[in-house]
C-alpha positions in Angstrom: 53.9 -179.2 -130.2 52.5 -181.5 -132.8 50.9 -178.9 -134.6 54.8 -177.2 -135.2 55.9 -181.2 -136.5 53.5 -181.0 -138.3 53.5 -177.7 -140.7 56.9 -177.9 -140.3 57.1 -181.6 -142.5 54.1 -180.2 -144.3 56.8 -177.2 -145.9 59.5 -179.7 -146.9 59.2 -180.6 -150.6 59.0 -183.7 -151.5 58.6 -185.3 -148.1 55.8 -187.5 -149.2 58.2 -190.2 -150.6 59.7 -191.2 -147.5 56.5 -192.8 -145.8 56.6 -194.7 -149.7 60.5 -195.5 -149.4 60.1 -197.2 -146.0 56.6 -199.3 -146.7 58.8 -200.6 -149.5 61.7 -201.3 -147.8 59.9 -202.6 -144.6 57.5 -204.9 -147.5 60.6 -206.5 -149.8 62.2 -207.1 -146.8 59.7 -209.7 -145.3 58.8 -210.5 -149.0 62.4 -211.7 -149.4 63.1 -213.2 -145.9 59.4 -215.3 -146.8 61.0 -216.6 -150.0 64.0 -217.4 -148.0 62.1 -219.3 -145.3 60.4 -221.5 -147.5 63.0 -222.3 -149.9 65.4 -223.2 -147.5 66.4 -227.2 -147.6 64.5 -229.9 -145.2 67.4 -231.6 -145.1 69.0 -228.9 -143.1 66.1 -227.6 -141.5 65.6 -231.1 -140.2 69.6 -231.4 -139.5 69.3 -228.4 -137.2 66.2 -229.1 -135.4 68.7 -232.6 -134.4 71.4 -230.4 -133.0 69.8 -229.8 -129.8 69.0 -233.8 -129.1 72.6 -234.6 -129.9 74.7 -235.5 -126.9 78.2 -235.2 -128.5 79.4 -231.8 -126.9 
């Protein structure tokens, strides 16, 4: 069964990109979401690591 996968994605032009398209995407994506993380504000950061102490429901 793997063998017909196979030559069948082996006869689509161009199908070499997509394994390229979704490194990429799948890269930027935790790239961005890193610069995110760290440039976020310890003010808040340490605002919401408070929220679960505070007994005001």
């Amino acid at each position: 069964m793997f063998e017909q996968i196979k030559h069948n994605m082996e006869t689509i032009t161009g199908v070499a990109i997509y394994p390229i398209i979704s490194l990429s995407i799948f890269f930027l994506f935790f790239v961005g979401l890193g610069v995110w993380v760290f440039s976020y504000k310890k003010e808040k950061i340490n605002e919401l690591r408070q929220i679960p102490l505070n007994d005001n429901l």
